[in-house]
BAFI-3210 file (N, C-alpha, C; in Angstrom, 3 decimals, decimal comma, padded with zeros to 6 digits):
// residues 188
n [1|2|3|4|5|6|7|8|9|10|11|12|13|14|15|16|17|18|19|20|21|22|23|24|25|26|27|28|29|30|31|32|33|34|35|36|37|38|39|40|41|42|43|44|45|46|47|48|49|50|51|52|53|54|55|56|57|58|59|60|61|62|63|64|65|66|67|68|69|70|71|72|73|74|75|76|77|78|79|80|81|82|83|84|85|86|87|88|89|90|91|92|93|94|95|96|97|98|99|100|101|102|103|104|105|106|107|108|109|110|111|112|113|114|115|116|117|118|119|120|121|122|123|124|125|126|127|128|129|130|131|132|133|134|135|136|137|138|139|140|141|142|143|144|145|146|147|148|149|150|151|152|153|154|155|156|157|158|159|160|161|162|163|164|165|166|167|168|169|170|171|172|173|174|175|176|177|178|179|180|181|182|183|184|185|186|187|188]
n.u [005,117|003,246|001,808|-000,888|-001,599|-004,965|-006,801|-008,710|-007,686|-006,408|-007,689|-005,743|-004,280|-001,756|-000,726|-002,042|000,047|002,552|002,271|001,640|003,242|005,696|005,034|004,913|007,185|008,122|008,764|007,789|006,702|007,389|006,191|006,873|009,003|010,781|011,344|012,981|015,242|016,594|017,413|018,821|020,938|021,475|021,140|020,629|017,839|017,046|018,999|017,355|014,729|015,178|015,920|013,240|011,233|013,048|011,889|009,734|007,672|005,305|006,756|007,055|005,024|006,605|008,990|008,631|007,535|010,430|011,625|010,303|010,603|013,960|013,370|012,214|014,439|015,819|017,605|015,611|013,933|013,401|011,350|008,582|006,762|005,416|003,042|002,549|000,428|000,810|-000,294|-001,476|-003,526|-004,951|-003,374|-000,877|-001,344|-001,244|000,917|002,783|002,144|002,952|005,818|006,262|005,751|007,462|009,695|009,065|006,893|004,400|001,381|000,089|-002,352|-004,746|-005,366|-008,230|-008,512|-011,834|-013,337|-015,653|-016,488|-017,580|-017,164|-014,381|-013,853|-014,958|-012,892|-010,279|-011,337|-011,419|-008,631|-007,360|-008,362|-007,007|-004,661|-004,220|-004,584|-001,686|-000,798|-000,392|-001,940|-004,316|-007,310|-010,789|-011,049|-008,975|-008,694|-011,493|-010,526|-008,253|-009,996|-011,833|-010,059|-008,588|-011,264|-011,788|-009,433|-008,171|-009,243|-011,140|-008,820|-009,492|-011,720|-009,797|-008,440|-010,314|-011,400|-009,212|-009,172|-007,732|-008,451|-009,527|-011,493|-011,860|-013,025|-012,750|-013,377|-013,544|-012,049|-008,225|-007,215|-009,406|-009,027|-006,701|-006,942|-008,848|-007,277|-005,646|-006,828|-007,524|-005,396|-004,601]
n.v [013,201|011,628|009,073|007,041|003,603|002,156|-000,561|-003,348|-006,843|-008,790|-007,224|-005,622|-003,669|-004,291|-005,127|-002,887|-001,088|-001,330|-001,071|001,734|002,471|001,932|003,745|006,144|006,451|006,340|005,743|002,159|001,532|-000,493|-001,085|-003,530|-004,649|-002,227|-002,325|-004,780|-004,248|-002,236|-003,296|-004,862|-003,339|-002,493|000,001|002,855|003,032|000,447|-001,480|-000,752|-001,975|-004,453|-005,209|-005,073|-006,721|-009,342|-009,624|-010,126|-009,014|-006,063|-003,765|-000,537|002,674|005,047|004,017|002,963|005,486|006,456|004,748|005,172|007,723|008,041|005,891|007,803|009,308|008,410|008,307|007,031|007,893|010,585|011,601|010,857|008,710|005,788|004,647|001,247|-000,351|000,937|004,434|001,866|002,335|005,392|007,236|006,216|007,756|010,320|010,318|009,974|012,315|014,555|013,747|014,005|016,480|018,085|017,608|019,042|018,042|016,285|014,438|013,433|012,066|009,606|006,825|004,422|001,022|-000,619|-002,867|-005,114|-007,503|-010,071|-010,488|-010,701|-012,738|-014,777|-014,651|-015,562|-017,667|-018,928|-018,787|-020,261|-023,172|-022,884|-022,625|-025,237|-024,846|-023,223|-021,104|-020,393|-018,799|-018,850|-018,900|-019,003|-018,548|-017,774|-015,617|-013,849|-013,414|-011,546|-009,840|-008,863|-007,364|-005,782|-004,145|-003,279|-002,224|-001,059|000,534|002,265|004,751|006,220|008,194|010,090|010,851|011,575|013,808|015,439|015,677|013,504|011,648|009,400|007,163|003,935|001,948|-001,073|-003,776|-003,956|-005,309|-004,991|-003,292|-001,392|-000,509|000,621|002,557|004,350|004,893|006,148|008,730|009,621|010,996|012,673]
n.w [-008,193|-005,763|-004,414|-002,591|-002,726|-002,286|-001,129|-000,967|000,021|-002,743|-004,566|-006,436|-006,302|-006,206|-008,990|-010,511|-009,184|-009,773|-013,239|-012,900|-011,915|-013,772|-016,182|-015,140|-013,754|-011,198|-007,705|-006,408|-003,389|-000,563|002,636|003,655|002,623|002,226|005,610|005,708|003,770|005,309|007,323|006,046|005,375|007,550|008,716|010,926|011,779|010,887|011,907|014,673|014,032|014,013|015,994|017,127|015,901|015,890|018,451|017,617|017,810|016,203|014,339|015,231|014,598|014,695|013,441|011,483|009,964|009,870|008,392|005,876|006,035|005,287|003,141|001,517|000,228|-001,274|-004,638|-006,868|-006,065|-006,934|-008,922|-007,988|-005,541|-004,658|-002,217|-001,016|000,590|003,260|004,960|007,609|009,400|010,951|012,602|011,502|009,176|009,945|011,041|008,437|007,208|008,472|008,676|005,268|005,046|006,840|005,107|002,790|001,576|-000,317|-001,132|-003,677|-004,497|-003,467|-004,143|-004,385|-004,713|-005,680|-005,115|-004,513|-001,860|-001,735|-005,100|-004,751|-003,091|-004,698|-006,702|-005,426|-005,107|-007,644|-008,753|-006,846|-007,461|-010,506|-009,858|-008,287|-005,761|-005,169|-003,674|-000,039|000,838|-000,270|-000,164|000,316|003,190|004,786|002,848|004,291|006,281|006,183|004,695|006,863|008,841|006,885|006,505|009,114|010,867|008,612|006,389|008,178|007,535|004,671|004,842|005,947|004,156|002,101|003,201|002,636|000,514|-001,223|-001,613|-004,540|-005,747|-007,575|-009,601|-009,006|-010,341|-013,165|-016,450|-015,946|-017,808|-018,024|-015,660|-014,648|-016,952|-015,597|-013,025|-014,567|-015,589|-013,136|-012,146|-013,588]
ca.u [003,814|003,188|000,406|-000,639|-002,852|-005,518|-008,063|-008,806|-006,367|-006,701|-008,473|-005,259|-003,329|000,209|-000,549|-001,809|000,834|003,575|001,880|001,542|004,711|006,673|004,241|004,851|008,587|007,649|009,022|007,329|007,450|006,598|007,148|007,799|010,536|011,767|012,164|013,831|016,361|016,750|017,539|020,119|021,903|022,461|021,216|020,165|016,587|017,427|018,907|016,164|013,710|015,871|015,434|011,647|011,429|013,735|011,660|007,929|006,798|005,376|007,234|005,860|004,402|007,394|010,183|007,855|007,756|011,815|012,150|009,679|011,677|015,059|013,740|011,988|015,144|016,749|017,336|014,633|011,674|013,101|010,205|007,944|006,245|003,601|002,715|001,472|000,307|000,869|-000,152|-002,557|-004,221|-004,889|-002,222|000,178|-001,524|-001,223|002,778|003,322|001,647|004,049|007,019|005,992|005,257|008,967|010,655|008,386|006,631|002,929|000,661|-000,348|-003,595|-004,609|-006,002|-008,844|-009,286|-012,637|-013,984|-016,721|-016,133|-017,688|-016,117|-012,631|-013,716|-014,408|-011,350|-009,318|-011,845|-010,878|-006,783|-007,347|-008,837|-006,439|-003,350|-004,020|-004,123|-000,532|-000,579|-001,309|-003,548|-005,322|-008,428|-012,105|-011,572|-007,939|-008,985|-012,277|-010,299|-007,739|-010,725|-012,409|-008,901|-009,036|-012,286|-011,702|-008,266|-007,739|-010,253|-010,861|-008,395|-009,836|-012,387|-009,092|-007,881|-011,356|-011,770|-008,316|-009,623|-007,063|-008,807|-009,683|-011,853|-011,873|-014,385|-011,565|-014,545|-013,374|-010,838|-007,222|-006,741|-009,994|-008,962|-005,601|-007,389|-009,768|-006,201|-004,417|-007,927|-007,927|-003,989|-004,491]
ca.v [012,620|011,192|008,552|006,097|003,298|001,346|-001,821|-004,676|-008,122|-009,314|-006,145|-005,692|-002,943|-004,524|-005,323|-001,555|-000,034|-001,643|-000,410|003,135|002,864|002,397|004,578|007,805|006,753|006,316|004,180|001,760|001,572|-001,527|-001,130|-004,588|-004,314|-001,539|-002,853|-005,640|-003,511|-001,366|-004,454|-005,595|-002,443|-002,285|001,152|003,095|002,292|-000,409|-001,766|-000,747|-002,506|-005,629|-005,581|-005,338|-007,758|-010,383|-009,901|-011,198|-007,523|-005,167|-002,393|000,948|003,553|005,835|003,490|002,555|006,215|006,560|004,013|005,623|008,580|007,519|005,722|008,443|010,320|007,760|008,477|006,483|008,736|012,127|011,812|010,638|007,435|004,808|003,580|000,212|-001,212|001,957|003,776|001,364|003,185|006,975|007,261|006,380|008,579|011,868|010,776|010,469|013,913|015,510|013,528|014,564|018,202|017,990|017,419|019,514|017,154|015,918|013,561|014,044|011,561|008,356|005,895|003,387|000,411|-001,152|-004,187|-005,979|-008,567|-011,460|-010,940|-010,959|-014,414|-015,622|-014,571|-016,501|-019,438|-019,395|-018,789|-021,641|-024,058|-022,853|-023,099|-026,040|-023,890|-023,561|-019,861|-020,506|-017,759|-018,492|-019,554|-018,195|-018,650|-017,134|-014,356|-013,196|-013,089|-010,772|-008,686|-008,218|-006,837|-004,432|-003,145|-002,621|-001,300|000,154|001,612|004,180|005,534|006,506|009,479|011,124|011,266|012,188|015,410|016,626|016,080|013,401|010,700|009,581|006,058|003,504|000,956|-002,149|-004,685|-004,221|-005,524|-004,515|-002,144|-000,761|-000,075|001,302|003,915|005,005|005,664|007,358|009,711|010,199|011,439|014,041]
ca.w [-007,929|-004,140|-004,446|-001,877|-003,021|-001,013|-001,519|000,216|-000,816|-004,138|-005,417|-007,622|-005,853|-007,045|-010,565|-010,946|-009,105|-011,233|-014,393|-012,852|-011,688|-015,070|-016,871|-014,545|-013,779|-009,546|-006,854|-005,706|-002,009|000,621|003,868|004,149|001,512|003,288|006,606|005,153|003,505|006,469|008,231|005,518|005,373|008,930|008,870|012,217|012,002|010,455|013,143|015,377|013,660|013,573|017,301|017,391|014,570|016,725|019,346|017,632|017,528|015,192|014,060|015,791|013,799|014,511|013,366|010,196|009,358|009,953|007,007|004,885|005,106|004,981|001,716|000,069|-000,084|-002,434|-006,189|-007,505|-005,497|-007,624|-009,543|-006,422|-005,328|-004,878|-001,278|-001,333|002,169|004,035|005,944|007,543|010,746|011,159|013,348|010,210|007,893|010,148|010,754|007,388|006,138|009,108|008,225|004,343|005,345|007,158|003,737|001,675|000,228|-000,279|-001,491|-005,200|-004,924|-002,197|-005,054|-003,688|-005,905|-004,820|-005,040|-003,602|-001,171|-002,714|-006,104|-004,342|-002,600|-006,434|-007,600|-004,702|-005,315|-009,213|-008,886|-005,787|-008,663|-011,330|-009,454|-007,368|-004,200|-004,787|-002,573|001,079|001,603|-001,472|000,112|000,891|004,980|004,746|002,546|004,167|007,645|005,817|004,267|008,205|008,985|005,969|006,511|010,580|010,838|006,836|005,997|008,333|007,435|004,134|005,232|006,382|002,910|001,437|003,987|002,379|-000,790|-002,149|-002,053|-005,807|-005,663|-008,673|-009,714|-009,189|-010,422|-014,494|-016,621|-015,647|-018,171|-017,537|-014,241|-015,395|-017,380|-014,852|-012,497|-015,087|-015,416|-012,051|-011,519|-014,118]
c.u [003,981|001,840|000,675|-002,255|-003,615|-006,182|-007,294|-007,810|-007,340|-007,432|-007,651|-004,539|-001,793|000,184|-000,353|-000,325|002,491|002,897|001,976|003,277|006,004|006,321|004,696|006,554|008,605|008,379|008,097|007,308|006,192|007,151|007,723|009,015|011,223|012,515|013,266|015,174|017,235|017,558|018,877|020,998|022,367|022,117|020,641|018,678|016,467|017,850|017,650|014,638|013,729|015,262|013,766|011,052|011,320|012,964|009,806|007,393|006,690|006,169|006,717|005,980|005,937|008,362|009,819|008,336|009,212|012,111|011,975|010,145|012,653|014,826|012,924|012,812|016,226|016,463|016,100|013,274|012,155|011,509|008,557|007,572|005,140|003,674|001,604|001,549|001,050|000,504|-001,590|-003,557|-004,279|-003,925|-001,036|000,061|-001,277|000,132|003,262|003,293|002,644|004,978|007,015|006,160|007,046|009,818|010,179|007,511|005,171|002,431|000,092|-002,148|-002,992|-005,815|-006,686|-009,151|-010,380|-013,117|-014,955|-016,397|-016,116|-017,198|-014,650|-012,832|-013,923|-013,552|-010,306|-009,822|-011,680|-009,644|-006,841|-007,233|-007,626|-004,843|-002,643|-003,849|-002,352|000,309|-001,364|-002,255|-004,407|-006,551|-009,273|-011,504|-010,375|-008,330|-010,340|-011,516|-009,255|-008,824|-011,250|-010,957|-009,096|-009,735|-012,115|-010,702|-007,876|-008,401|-011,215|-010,075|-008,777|-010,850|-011,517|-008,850|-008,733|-011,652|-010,371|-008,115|-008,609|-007,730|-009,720|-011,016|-012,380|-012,269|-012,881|-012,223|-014,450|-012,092|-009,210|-006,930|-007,589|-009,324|-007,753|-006,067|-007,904|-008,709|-005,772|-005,308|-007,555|-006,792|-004,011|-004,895]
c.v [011,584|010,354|007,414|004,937|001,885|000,305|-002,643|-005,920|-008,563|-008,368|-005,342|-004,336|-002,865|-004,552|-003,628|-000,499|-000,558|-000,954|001,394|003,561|003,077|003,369|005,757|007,795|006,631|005,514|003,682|001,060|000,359|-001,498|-002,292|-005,161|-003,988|-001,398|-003,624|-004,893|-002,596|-002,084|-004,658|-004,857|-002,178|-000,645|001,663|002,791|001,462|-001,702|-002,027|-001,572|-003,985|-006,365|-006,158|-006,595|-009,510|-010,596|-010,280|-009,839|-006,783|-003,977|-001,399|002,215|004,875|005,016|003,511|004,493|007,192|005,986|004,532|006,904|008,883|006,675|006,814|009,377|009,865|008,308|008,251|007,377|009,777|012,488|011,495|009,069|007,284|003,934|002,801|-000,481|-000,121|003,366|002,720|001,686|004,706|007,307|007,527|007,360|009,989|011,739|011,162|011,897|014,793|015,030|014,275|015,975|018,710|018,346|018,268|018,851|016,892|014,660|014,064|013,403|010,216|007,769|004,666|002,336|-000,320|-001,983|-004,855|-007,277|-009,905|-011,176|-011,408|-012,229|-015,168|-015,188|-015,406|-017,723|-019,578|-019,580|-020,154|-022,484|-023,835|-023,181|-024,667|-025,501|-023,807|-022,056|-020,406|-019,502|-017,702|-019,638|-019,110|-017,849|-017,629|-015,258|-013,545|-012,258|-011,433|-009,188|-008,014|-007,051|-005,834|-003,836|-002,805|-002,192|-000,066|000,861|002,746|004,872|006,518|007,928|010,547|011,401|011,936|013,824|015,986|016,711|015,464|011,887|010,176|007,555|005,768|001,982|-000,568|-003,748|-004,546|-004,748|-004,619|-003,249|-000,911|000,476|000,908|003,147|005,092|005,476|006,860|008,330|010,224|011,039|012,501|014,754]
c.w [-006,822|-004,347|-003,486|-002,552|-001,974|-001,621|-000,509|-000,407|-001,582|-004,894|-007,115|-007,436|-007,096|-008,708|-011,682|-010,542|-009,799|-012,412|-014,003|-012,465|-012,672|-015,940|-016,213|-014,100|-012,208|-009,346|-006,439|-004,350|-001,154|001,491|003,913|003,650|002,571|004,232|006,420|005,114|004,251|007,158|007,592|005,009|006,278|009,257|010,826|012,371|011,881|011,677|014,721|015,185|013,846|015,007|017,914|016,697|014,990|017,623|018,824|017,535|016,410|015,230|014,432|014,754|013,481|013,697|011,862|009,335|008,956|008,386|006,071|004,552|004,980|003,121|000,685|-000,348|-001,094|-003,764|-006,899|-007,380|-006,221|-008,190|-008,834|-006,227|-005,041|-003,651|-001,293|000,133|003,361|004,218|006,390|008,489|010,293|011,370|012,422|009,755|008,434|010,110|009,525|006,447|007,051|008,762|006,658|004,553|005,921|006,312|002,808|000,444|000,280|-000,916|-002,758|-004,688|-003,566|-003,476|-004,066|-004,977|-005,283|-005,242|-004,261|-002,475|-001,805|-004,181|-005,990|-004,131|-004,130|-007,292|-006,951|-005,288|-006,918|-009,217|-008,103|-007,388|-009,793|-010,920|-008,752|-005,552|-003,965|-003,744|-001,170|001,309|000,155|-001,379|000,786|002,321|005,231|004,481|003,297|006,176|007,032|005,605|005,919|008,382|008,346|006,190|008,141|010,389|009,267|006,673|006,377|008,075|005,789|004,243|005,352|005,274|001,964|001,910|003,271|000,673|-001,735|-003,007|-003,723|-005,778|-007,081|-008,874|-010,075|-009,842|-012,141|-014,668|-016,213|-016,615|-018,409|-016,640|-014,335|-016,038|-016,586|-013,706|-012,990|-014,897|-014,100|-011,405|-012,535|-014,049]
res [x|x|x|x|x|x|x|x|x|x|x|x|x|x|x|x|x|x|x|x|x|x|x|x|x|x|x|x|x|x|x|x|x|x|x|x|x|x|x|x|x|x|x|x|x|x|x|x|x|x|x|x|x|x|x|x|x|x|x|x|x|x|x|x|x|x|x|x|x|x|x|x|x|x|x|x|x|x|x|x|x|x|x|x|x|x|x|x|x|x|x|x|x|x|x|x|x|x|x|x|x|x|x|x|x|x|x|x|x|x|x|x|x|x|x|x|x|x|x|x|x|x|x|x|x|x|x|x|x|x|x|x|x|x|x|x|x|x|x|x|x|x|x|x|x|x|x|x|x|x|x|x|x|x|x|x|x|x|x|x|x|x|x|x|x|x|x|x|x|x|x|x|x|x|x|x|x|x|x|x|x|x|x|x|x|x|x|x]
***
């Protein structure tokens, strides 16, 4: 099982894809892990990335999808995985279905958790208050710049995943184990 899952920040991505992830036995995969690790293995992309990295730049779409499949060939993905924060353009999402398609492999489901805008900003503005703002980006002005971001660059890419019929979208606006349920439903 190949799942990639989407929402805007703070919609609750990570919390679910840990739970889906011990439940189904998955990796869970971040690019920005990945690079990392790429980086601190010294590997050949790895390397390459180190460079771009060093130099203040983003990672390019090819190098990104080098990592992604250099790591889905580790032990842990036998049983498949859970991309979280990738891909985030079109661009990504067609490499990865050819890199995928390369290996024999696919996409089981592209999970959307959705949320409303303004509930997300009163969920930062409650954790703010409860924590003491002790997360820097845990604040309305922070988060709504993040959400513009999301909705211009991310979320076109969503239509692509709906025309191939994987896309699955899930009401991210109930309790957590709500939301949980209404995944597992949707992967069977």
């Amino acid at each position: 099982m190949n799942i990639i899952f989407f929402g805007p920040p703070g919609a609750g991505k990570g919390t679910q894809a840990a739970i889906i992830k011990n439940d189904f036995g998955l990796a869970h995969l971040s690019t920005g892990d990945m690079l990392r690790a790429a980086v601190a293995a010294g590997t050949e992309v790895g390397q390459q990335a180190k460079a771009v990295m060093d130099e203040g730049k983003l990672v390019p779409d090819d190098l990104i999808i080098s990592v992604v499949a250099e790591r889905i060939e580790e032990p842990d993905c036998a049983n498949g995985f859970i991309l979280d924060g990738f891909p985030r353009t079109l661009p990504q999402a067609q490499a990865l279905d050819r890199m995928l398609a390369k290996k024999g492999k696919s996409l089981t489901a592209v999970i959307e958790v959705r949320v409303p805008d303004a509930v997300l900003v009163g969920r930062i503005e409650k954790r703010a208050a409860e924590t003491g703002g002790a997360r820097a980006d845990d604040n309305p002005e922070t988060l709504k710049k993040r959400l513009a971001v999301y909705h211009e660059q991310t979320a076109p890419v969503l239509p692509y995943y709906e025309q191939a019929g994987l896309l699955r979208v899930i009401d991210g606006n109930r309790d957590i184990a709500d939301v949980t349920a209404a995944i597992k439903a949707a992967l069977s």
